[in-house]
C-alpha positions as CSV (number, residue, x, y, z in Angstrom):
1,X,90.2,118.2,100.6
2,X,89.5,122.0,100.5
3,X,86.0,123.1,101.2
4,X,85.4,124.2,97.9
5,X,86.0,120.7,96.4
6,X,84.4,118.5,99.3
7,X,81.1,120.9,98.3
8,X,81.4,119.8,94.4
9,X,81.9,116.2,95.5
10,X,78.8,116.2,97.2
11,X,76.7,117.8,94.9
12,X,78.6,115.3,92.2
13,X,76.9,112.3,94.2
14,X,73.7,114.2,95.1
15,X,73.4,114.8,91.5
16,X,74.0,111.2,90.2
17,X,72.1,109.4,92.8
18,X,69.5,111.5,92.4
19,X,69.5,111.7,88.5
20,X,70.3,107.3,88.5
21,X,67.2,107.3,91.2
22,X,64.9,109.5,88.8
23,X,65.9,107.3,85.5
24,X,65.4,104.0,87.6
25,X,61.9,105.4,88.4
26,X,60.5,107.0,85.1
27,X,62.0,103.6,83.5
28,X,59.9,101.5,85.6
29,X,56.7,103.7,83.7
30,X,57.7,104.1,80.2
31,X,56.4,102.9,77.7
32,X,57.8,100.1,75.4
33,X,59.5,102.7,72.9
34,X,61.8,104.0,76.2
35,X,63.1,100.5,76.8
36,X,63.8,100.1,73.0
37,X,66.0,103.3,73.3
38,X,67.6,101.9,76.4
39,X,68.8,98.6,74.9
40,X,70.0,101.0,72.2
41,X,71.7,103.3,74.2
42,X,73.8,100.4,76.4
43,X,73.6,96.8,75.5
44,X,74.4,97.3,72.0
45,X,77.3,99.5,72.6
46,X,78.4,97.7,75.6
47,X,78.2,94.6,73.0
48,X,80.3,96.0,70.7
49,X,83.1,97.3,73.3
50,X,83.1,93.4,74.4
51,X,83.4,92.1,71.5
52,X,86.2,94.4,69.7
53,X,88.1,93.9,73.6
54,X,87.5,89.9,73.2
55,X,89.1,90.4,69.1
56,X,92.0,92.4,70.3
57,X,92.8,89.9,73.3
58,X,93.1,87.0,71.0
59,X,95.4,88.7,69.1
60,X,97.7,90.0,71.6
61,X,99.1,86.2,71.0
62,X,99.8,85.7,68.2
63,X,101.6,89.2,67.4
64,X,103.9,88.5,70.6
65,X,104.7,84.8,69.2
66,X,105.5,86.9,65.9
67,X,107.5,89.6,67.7
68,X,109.4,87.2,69.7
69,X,110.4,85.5,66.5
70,X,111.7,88.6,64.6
71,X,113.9,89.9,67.8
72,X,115.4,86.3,68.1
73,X,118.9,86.5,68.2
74,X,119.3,83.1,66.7
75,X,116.9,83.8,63.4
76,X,119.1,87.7,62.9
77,X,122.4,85.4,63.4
78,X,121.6,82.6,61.6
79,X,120.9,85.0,58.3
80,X,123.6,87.3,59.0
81,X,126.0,84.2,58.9
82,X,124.6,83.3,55.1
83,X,121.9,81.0,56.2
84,X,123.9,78.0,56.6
85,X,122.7,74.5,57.3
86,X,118.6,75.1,56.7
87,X,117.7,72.5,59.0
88,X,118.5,74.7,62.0
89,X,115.6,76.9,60.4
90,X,113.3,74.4,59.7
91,X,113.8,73.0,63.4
92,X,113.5,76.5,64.8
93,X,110.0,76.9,63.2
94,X,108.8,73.3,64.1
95,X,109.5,74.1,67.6
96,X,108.0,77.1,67.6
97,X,105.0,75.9,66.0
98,X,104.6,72.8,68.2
99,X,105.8,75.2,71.6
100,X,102.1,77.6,70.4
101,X,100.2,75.2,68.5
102,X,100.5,77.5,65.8
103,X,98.9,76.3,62.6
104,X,102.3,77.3,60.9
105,X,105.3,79.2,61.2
106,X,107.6,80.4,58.3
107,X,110.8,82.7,57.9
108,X,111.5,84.4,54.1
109,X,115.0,85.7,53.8
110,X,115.4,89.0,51.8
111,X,118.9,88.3,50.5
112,X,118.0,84.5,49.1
113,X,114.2,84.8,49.4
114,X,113.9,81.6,50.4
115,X,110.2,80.8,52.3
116,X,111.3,78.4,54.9
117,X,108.3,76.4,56.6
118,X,108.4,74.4,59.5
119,X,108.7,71.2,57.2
120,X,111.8,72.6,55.1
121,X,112.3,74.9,52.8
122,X,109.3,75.2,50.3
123,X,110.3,77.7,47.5
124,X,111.8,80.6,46.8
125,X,109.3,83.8,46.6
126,X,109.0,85.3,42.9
127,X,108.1,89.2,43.0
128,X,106.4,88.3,39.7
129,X,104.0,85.7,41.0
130,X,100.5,87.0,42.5
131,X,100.2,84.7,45.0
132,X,103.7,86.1,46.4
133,X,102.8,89.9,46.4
134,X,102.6,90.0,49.8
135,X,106.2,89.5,50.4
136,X,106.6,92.2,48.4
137,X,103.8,94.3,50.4
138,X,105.3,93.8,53.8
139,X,108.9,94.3,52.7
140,X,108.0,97.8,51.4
141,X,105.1,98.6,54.5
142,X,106.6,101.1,57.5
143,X,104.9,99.1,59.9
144,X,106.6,96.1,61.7
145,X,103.9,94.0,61.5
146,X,100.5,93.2,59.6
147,X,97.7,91.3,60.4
148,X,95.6,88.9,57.6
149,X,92.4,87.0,58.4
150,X,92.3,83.5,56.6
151,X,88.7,82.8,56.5
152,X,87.7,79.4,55.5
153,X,84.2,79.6,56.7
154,X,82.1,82.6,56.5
155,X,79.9,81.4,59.7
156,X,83.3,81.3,61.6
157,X,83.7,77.9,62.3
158,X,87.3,78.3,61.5
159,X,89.3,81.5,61.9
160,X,93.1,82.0,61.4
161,X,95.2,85.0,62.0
162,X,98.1,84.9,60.5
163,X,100.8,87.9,61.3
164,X,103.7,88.9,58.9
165,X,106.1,90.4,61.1
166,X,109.4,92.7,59.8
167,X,113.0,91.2,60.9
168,X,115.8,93.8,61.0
169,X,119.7,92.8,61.7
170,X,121.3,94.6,64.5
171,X,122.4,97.8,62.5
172,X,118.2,98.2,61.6
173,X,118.7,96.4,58.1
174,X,115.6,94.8,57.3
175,X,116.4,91.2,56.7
176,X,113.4,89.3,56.3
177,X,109.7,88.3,57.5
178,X,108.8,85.6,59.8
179,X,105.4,84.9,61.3
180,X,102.9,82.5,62.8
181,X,99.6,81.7,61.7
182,X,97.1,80.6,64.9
183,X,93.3,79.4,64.7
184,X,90.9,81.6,66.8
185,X,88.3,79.5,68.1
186,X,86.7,81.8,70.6
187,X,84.9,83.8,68.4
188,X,82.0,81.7,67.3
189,X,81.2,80.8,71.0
190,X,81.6,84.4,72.0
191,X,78.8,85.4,69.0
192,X,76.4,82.6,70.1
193,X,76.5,83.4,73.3
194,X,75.4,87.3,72.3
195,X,72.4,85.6,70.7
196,X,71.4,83.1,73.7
197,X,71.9,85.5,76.2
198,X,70.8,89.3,75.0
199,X,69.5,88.0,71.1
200,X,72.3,89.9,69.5
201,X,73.2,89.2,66.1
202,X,76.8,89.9,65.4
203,X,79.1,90.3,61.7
204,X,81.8,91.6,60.2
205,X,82.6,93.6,56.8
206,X,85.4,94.8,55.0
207,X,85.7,98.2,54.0
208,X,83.9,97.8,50.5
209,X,81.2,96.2,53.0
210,X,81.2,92.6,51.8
211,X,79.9,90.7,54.6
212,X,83.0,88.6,56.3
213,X,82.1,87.0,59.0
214,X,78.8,86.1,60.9
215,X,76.6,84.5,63.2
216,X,74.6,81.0,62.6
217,X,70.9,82.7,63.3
218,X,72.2,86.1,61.3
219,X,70.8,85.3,57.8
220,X,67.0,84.4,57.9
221,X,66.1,81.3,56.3
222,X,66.3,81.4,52.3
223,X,68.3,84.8,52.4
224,X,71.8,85.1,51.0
225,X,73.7,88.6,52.3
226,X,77.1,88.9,50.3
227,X,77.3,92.9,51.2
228,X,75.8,95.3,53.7
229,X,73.6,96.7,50.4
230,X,71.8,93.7,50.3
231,X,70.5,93.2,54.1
232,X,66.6,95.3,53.6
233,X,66.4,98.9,55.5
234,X,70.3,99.6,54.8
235,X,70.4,100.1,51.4
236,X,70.4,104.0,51.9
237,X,72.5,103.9,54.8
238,X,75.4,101.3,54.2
239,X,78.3,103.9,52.5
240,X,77.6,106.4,55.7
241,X,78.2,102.8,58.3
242,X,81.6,102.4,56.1
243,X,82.3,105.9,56.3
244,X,82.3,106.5,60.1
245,X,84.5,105.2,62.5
246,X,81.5,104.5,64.8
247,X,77.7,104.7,64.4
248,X,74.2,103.7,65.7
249,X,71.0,103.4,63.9
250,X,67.4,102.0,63.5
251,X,66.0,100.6,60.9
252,X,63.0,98.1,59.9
253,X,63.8,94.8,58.2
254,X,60.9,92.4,57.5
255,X,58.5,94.6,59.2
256,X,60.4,94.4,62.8
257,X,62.9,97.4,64.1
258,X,66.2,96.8,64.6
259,X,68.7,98.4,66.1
260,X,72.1,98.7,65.1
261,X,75.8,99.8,66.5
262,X,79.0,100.1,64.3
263,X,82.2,100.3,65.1
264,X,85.4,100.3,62.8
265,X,88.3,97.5,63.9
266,X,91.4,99.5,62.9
267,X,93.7,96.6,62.8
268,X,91.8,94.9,60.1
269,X,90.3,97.7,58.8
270,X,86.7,95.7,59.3
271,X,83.7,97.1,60.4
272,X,81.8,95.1,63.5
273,X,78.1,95.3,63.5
274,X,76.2,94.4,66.3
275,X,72.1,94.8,66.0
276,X,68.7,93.2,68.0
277,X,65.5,93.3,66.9
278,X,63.1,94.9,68.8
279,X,60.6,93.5,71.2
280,X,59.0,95.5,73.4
281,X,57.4,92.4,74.9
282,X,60.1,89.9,75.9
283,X,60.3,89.2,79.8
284,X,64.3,89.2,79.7
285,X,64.5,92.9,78.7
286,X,61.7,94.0,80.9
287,X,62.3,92.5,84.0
288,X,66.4,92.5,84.1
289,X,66.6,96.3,82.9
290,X,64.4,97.1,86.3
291,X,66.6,95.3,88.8
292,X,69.7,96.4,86.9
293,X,69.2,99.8,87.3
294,X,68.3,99.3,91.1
295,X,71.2,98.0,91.0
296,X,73.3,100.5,88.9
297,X,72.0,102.5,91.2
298,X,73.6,101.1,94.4
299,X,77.0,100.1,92.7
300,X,77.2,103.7,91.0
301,X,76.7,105.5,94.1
302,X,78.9,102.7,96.1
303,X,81.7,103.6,93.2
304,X,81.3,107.3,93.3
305,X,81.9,107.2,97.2
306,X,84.7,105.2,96.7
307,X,86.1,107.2,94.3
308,X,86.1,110.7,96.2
309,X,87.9,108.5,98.8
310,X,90.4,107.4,96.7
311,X,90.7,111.6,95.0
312,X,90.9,112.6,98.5
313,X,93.8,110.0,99.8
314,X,95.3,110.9,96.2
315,X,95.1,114.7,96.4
316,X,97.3,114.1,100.1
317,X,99.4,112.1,98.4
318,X,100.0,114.7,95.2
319,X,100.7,117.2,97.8
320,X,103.4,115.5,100.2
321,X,105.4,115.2,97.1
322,X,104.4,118.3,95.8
323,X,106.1,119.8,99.0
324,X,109.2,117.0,99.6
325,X,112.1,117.0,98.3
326,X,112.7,113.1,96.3
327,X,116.1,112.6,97.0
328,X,116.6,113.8,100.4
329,X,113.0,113.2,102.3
330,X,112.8,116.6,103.6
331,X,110.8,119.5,102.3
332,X,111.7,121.9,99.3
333,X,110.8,125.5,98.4
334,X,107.1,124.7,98.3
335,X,106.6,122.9,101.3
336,X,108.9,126.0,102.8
337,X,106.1,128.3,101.6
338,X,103.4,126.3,103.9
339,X,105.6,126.2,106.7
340,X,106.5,129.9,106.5
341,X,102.6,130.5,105.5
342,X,102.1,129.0,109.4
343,X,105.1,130.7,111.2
344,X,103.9,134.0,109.9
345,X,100.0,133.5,111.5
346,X,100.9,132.6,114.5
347,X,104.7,135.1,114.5
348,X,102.1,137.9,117.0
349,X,101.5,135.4,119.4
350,X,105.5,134.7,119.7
351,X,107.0,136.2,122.6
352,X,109.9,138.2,122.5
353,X,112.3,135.4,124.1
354,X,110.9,132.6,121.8
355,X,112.1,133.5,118.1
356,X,112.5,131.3,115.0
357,X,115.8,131.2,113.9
358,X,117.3,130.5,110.5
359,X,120.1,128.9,109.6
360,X,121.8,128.5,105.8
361,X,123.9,125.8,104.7
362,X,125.8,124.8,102.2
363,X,127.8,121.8,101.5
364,X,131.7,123.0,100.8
365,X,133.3,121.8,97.5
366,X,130.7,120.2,96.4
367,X,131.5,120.7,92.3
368,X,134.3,119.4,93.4
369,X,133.0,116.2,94.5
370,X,131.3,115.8,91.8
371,X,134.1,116.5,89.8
372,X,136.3,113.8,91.3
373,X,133.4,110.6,92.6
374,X,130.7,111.5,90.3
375,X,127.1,112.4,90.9
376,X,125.9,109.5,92.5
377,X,128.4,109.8,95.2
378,X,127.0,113.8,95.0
379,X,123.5,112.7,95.7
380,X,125.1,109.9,98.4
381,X,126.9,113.3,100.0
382,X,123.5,115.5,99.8
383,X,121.2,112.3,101.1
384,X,124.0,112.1,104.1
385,X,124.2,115.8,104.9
386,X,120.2,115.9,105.6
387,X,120.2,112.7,107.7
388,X,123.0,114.4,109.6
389,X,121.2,117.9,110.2
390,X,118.1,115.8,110.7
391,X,119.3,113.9,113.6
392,X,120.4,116.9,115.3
393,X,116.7,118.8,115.1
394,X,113.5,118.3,117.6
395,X,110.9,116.8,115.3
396,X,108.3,118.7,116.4
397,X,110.1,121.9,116.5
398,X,112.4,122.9,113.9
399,X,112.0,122.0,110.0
400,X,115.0,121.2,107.3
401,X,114.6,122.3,103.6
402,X,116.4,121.4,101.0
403,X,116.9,125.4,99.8
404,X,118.8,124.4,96.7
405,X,121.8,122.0,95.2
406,X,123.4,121.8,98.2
407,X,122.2,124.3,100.5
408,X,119.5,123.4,103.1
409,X,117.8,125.9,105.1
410,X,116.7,125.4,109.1
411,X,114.0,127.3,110.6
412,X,114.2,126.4,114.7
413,X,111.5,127.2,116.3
414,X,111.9,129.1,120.3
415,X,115.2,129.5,119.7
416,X,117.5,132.6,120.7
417,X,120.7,134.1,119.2
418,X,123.2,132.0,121.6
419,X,121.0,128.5,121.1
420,X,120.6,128.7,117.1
421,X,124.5,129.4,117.0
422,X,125.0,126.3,119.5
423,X,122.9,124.5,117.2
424,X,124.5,125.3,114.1
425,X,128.0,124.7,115.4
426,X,126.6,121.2,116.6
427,X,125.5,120.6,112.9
428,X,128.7,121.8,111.3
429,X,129.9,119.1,113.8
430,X,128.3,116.0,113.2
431,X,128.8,116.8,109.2
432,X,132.5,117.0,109.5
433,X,132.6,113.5,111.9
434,X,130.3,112.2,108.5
435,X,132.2,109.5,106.1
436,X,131.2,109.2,103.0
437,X,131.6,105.8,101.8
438,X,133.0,105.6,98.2
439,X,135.0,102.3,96.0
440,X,138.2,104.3,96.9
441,X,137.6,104.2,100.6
442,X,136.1,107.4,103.0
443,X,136.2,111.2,102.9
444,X,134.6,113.9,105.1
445,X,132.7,116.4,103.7
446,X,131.9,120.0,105.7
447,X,129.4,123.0,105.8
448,X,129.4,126.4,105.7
449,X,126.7,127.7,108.1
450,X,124.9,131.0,108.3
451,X,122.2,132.2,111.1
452,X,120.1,134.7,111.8
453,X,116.8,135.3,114.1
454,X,113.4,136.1,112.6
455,X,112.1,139.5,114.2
456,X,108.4,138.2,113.4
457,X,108.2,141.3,111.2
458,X,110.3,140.9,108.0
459,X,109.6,139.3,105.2
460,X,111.2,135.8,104.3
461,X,113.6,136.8,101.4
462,X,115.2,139.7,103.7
463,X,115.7,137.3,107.1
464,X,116.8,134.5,104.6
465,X,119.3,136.9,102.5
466,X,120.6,137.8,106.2
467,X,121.4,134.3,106.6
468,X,122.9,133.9,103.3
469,X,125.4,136.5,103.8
470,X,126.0,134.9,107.3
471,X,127.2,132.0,105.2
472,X,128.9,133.6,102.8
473,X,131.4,135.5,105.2
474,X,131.8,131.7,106.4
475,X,132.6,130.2,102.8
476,X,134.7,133.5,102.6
477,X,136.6,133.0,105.7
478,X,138.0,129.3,105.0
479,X,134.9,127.2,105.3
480,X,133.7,124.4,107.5
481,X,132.6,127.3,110.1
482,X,129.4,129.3,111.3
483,X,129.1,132.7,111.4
484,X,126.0,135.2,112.3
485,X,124.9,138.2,112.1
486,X,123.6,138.5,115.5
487,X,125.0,140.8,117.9
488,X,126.4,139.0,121.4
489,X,127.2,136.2,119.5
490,X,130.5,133.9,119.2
491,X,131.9,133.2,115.9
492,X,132.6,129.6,115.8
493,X,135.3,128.0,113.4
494,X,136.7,125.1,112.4
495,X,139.6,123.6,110.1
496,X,138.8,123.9,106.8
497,X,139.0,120.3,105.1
498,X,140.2,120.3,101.7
């Protein structure tokens, strides 16, 4: 990690631990408004996070029993063929509903609009009847799917979801709606538990705020709520709450404060309210706020150390790949730049007989294979070629870059004229002995090399165009050869594979 971001890192935990450390302390001395706003400011939010998480969880099911209903080959068939034989239908959605315990399962055809139930076929759907509208409603919606809440008890001791699901033949036709309807049961055990636990009082409204759902301790005794304008202290307030996707507030009902957190479910289009009435003297919020935030304290500056390991092993990571080429393992351009960023500090302490030399090459024909095995074979060739060059380098010594397409560059480090050009001709070599293995049998691939020596002195786009000259008087002279541009040196050449 650089310097400059280890320093922010440890002022970033010096400034939490210390600011969690402060909190834990003043909280410990404040008086019974300050815990007040600290139940506001966490549980209830937390609350209401939990509890939209728990609503979206349990319907996760039945939307995927839905989904795998409309993408079922057998219902998109079975209509496309003219909905022969019903039964298979009806058997289809009895197993289905049996296979998820679904409290029903249904299938209406657009073309006969028949409603076919898991015990037969029950009517046909009449655009002009009410109680069918919603055939009409989803048949016309750009969604795939809706969701409807069957509520047979307003204190939740029953809850059904039902989910009307689009069905589209294979051209994208729509076809038809199947669904599922399944009973929620978690809910009501999830909302007493709020209450036993944390005295949280949880319920649901619809948009118009008509009260929809709630707990058995919500309503005190001979009060009747049918809308959010009824409970006392929100009169004022309700239309903002139905307004807002998310809101807190306090208000006073029956003389006690209570604090309250909103927060619109989308999917429903319901509002979840989650409040607690205040009580500055109860033991459970006293005591457990204390040790939680000793606690906090601990776990949030265990996490935050954690964390800047996990940035820092990260940050390595983001750079190796940053730097490395994915096909071939070896570096690219950028990881050139920090090699050449090195060479060049330490170039004045080179001596004269230990150079760095350079060496372009390029695969010959390649187009052509491409043209002729396609580009996995390509790839296949370029993968080869490095593993090739790579086995004919020191490790610790010279570096391979994969320059461009097919060209890789070598920088070889104490090497003179006559070595880099030994070393080249070796590669040229062991690339020519290379088979490539394709489903028409072998072939040989070759390289056109080009080296040079660094003078410690130039910059790396003249020593490099040097060596791309170098390989172009190779490419020029028949291919599968190295030439230089360094004096004293011996031109080696090869037969040029075609």
């Amino acid at each position: 990690m650089p310097n400059n971001g280890r320093r922010f890192f440890i002022f970033l935990i010096a400034l939490l631990v210390t600011g969690f450390l402060s909190v834990s302390l003043l909280s410990y001395f404040s008086a019974r408004q300050s815990l007040s706003d600290q139940v506001v400011s966490e549980i209830l939010p937390l609350t209401s996070v939990s509890v939209y998480s728990k609503i979206k969880q349990d319907l996760l099911h039945p939307i995927s029993i839905a989904s795998l209903m409309a993408h079922d080959t057998f219902v998109r068939d079975w209509v496309m063929e003219g909905e022969v034989e019903p039964e298979r239908m009806t058997r289809y959605l009895k197993e289905i509903q049996g296979k998820y315990q679904a409290t029903t399962s249904f299938f209406v055809s657009d073309s006969s609009r028949k409603y076919y139930h898991s015990s037969g076929v029950l009517r046909e759907v009449d655009l002009t009847d009410s109680k069918d509208a919603w055939y009409q409603r989803v048949s016309q919606m750009s969604k795939d799917y809706e969701i409807n809440i069957d509520i047979e008890s307003r204190a939740l001791n029953q809850l059904t979801v039902f989910i009307n699901y689009r069905v589209y033949d294979y051209q994208g036709n729509y076809i038809g709606v199947t669904g599922v309807g399944l009973g929620v049961n978690s809910m009501q055990e999830m909302i007493e538990s709020y209450r036993s636990s944390l005295n949280l009082d949880i319920f649901f409204t619809d948009y118009q705020g008509n009260i929809l759902l709630y707990g058995p301790s919500f309503m005190p005794d001979g009060e009747s709520y049918n809308n959010l304008r009824d409970i006392p202290g929100l009169e004022q307030v309700s239309q903002t709450l139905l307004t807002e996707r998310s809101s807190e507030l306090s208000y006073y009902k029956q003389g006690a404060r209570v604090h309250l957190n909103s927060r619109l479910i989308e999917e429903f289009n319901w509002h979840l309210f989650v409040e607690r009435q205040d009580d500055p003297w109860d033991k459970r919020i006293w005591w457990p706020l204390l040790i939680n935030l000793a606690i906090g304290c601990l776990v949030s500056l265990l996490i935050i150390i954690l964390v800047v390991m996990v940035i820092h092993r990260y940050q390595k990571q983001l750079k190796d790949l940053a730097e490395t080429d994915k096909l071939t393992g070896v570096r690219n351009r950028r990881g050139f730049e920090q090699i050449w960023q090195l060479l060049s500090q330490s170039s004045k302490k080179r001596a004269e007989n230990d150079g760095l030399g350079i060496v372009l090459l390029d695969i010959d024909h390649f187009k052509r294979v491409n043209d002729q095995y396609g580009h996995l074979i390509g790839d296949k060739v370029i993968e080869q070629t490095a593993r090739c060059i790579k086995q004919q380098l020191k490790p610790d010594n010279d570096y391979i870059v994969r320059w461009g397409g097919e060209e890789f560059l070598l920088l070889l480090e104490g090497a003179d004229a006559e070595f880099v050009q030994q070393k080249a001709e070796q590669i040229r070599e062991a690339v020519a002995n290379n088979k490539v293995e394709t489903d028409s049998g072998l072939f040989s691939i070759t390289v056109s090399i080009g080296c040079t020596l660094w003078d410690g002195r130039e910059g790396a786009d003249h020593v490099i165009h040097r060596a791309d000259e170098a390989m172009y008087l190779a490419k020029t002279a028949g291919r599968n050869q190295v030439c230089s541009d360094l004096p004293g040196t011996q031109e080696f050449t090869a037969v040029t594979i075609d």
